[in-house]
MDAnalysis code that builds the backbone (N, CA, C; Angstrom):
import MDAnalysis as mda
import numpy as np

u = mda.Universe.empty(336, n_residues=112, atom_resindex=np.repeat(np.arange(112), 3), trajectory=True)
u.add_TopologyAttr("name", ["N", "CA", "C"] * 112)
u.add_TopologyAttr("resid", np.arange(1, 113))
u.add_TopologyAttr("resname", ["UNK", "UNK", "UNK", "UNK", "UNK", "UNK", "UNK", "UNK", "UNK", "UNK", "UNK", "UNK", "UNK", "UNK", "UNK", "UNK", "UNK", "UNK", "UNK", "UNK", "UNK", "UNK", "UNK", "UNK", "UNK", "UNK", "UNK", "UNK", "UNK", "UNK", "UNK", "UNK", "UNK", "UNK", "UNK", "UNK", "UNK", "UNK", "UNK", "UNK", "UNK", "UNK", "UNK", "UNK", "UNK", "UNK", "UNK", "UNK", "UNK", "UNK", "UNK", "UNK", "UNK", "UNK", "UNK", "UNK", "UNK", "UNK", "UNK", "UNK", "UNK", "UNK", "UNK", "UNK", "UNK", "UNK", "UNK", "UNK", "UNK", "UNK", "UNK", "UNK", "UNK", "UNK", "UNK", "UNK", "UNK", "UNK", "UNK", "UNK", "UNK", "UNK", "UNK", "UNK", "UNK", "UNK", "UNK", "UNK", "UNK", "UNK", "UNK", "UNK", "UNK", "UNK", "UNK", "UNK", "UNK", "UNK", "UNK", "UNK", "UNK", "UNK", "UNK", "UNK", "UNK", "UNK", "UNK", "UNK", "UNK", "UNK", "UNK", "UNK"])
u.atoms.positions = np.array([
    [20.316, 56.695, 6.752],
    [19.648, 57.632, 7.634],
    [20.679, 58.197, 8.613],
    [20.897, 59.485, 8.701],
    [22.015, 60.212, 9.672],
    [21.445, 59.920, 11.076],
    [22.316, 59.484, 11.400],
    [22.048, 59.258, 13.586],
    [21.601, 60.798, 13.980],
    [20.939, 60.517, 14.587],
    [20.808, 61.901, 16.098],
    [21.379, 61.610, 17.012],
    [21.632, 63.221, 17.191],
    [22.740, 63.019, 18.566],
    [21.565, 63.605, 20.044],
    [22.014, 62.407, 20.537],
    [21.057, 62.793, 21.939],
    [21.498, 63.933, 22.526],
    [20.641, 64.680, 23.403],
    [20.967, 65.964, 24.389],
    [21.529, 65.421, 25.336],
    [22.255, 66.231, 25.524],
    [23.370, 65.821, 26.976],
    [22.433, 65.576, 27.933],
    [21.310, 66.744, 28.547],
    [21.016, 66.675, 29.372],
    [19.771, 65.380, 29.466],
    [19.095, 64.472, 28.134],
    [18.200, 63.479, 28.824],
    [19.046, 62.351, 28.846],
    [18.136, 61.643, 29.781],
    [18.519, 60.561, 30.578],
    [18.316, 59.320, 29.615],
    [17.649, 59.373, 28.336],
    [17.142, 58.607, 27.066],
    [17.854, 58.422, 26.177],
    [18.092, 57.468, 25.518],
    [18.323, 57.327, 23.877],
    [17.763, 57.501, 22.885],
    [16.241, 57.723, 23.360],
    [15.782, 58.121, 21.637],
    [14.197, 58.046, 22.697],
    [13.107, 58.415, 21.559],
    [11.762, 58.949, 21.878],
    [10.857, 57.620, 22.478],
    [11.664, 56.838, 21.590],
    [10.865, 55.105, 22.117],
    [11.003, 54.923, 23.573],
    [12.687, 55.182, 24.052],
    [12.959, 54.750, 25.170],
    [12.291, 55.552, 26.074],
    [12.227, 56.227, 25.804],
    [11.723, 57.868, 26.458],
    [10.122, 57.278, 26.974],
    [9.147, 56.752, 25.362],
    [8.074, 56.257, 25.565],
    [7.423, 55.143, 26.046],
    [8.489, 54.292, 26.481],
    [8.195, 52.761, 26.980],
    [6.790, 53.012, 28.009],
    [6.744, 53.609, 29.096],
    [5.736, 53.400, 29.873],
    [5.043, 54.336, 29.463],
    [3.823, 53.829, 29.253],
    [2.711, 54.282, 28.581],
    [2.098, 55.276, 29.500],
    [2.702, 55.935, 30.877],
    [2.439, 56.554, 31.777],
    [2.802, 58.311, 31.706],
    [3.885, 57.506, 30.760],
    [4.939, 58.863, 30.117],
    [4.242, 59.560, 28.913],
    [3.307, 59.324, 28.165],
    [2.914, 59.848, 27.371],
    [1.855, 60.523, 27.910],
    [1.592, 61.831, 27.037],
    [0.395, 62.922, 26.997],
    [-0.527, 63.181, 26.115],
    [-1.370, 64.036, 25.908],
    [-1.956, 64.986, 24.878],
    [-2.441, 66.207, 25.654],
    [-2.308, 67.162, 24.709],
    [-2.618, 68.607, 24.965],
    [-1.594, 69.448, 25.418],
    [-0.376, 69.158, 26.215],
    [0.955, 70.160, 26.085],
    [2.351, 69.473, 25.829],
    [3.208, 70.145, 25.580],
    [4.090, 69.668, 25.165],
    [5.054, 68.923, 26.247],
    [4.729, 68.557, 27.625],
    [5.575, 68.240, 28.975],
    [4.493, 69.025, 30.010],
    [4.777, 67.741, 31.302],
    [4.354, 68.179, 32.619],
    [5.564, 67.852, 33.422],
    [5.315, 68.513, 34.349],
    [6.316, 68.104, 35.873],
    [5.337, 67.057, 36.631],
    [4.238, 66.827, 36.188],
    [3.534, 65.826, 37.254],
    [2.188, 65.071, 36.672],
    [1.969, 64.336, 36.333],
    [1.090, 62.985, 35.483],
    [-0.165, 63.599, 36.266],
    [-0.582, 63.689, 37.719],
    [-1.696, 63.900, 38.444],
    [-2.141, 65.305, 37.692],
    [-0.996, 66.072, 38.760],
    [-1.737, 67.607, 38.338],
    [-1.646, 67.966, 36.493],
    [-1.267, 67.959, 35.921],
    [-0.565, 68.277, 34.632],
    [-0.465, 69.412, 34.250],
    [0.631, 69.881, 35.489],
    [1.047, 71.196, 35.466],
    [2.835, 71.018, 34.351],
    [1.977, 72.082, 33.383],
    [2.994, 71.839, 31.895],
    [3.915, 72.509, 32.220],
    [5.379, 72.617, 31.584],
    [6.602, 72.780, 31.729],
    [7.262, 72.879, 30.197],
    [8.241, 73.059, 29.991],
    [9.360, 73.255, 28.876],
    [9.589, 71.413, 29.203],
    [9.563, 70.667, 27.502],
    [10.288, 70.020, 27.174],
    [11.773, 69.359, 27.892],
    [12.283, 70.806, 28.049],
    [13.839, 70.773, 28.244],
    [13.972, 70.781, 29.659],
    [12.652, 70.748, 30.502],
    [12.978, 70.944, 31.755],
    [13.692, 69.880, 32.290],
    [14.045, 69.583, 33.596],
    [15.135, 68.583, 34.191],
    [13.764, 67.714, 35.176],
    [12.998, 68.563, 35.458],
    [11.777, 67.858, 36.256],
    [10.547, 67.389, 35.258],
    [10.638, 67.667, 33.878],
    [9.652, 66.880, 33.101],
    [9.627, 65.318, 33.418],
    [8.635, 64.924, 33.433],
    [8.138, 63.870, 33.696],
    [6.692, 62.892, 32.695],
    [6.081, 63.902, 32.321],
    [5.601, 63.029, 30.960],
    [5.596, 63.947, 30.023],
    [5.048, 63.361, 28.816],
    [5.650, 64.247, 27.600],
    [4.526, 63.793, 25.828],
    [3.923, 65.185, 25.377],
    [3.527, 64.246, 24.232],
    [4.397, 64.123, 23.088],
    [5.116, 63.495, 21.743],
    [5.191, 62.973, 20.869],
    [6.550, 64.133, 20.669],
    [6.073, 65.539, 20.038],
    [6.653, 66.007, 20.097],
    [7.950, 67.179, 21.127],
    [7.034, 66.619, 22.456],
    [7.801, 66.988, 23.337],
    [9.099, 66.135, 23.660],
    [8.474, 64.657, 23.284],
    [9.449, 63.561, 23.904],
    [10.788, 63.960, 23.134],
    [10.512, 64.551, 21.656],
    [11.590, 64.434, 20.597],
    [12.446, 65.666, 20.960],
    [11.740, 67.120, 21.378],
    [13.054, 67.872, 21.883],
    [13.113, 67.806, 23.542],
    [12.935, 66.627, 24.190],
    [13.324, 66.575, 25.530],
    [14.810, 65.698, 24.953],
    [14.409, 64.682, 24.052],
    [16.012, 63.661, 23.934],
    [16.712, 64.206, 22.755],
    [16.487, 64.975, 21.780],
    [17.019, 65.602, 20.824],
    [17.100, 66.688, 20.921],
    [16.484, 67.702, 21.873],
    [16.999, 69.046, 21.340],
    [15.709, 70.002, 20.602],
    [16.662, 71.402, 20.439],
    [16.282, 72.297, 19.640],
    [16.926, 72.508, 18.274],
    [18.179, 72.024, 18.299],
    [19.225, 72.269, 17.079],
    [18.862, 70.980, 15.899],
    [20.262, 70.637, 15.458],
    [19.947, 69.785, 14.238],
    [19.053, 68.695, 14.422],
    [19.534, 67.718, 15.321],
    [18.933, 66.899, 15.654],
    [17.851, 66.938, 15.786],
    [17.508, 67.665, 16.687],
    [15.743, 67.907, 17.122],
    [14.870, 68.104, 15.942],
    [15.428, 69.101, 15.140],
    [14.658, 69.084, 13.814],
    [14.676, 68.423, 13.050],
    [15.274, 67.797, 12.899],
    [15.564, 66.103, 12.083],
    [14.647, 65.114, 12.434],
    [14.911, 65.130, 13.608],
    [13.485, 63.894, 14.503],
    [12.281, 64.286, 14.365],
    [11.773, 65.645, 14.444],
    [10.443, 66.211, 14.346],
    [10.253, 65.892, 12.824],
    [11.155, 66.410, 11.879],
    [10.968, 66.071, 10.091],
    [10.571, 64.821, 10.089],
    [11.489, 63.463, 10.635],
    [10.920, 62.165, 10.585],
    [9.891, 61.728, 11.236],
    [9.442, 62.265, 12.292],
    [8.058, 61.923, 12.769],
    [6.781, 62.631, 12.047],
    [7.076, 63.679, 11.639],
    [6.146, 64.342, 10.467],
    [5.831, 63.594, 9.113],
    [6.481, 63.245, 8.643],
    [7.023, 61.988, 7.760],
    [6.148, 61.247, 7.964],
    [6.771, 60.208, 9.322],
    [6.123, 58.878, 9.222],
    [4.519, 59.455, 9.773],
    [3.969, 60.322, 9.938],
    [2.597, 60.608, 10.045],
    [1.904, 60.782, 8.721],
    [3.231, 60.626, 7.850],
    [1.718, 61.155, 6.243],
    [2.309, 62.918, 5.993],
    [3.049, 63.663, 7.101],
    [2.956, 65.103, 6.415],
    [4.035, 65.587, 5.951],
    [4.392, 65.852, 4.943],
    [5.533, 66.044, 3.985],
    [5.634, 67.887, 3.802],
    [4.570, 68.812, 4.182],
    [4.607, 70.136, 3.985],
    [4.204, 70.392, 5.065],
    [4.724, 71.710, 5.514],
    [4.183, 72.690, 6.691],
    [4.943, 72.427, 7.821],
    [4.670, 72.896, 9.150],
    [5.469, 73.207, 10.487],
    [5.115, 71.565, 11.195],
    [6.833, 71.287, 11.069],
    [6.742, 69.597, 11.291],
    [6.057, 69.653, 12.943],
    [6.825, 70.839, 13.772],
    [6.371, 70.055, 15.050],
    [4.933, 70.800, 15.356],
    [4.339, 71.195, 14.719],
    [2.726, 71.239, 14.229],
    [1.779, 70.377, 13.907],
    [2.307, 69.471, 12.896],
    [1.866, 68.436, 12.489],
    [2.007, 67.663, 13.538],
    [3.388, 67.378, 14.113],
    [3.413, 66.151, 15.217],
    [2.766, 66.348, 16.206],
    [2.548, 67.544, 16.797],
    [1.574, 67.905, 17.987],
    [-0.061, 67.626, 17.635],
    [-0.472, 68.029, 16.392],
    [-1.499, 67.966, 16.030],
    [-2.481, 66.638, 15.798],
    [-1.144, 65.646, 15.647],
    [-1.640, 63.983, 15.248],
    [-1.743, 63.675, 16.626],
    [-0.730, 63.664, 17.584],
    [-0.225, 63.645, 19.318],
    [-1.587, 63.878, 19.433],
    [-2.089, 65.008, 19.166],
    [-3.769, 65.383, 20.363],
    [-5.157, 65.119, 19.647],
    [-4.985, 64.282, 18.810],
    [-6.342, 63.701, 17.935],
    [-7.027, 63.079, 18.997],
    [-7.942, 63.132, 19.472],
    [-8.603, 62.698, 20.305],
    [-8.829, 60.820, 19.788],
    [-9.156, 60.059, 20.827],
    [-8.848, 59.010, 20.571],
    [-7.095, 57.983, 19.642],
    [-6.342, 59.059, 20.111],
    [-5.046, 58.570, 19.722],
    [-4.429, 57.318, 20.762],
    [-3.532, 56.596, 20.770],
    [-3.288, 55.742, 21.819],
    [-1.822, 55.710, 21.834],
    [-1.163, 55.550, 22.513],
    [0.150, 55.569, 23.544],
    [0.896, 54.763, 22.566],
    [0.296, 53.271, 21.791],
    [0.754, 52.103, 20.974],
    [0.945, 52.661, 19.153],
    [-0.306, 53.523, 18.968],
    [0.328, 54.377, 17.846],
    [1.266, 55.491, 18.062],
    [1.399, 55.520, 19.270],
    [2.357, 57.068, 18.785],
    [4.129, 56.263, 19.018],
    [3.794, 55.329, 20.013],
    [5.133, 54.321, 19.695],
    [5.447, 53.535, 18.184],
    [4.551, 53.679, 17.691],
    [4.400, 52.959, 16.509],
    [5.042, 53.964, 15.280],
    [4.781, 55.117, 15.779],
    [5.188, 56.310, 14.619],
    [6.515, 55.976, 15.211],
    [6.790, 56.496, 16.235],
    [8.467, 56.689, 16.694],
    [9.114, 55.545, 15.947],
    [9.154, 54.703, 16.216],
    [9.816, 53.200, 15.851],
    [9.502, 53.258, 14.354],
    [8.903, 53.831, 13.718],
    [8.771, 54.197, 12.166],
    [9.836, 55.118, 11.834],
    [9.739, 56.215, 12.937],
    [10.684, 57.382, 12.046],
    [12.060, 56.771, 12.405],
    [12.424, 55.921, 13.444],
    [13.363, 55.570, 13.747],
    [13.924, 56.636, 15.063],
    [13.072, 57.228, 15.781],
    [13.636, 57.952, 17.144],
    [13.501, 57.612, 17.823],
])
């Protein structure tokens, strides 16, 4: 399996680390600047602060190779092999009744 190269700019090693506190995870946008209000933001922002599934993956990976690599493997380990990976990953991310322990569970599957 080819490594990803982390983004310079997160503070993470990979989507797990990113996801440890279960405080940090979302559903319904891709990043907030603030858990209370959940006023959404870019991924890539420097003030993101929680994040769903596929946000976590281009906040620590990116937009380039990497990033799309991680989104392919989390698409993957969800079951979806065709169509717009970070579609699919957003789409499993906001299933209502999803939990914080499966979506760590995918990550640590795809290996991000």
């Amino acid at each position: 399996m080819e490594t990803l190269k982390v983004r310079e700019a997160s503070r993470y090693s990979s989507v797990r680390a990113l996801l440890r506190a279960g405080s940090r995870w979302i559903q319904g946008v891709m990043a907030t600047k603030n858990r209370e209000t959940e006023i959404a933001c870019s991924a890539y922002n420097p003030d993101a602060c929680c994040f769903c599934l596929a946000g976590a993956a281009r906040h620590v990976y990116g937009n380039g190779k990497s990033g799309k690599e991680a989104l392919r493997r989390l698409a993957e380990a969800i079951g979806h092999t065709e169509g717009n990976d970070e579609g699919n990953v957003t789409g499993w991310n906001d299933q209502t009744g999803r939990t914080v322990e499966e979506v760590r569970d995918i990550a640590k599957k795809a290996g991000v």
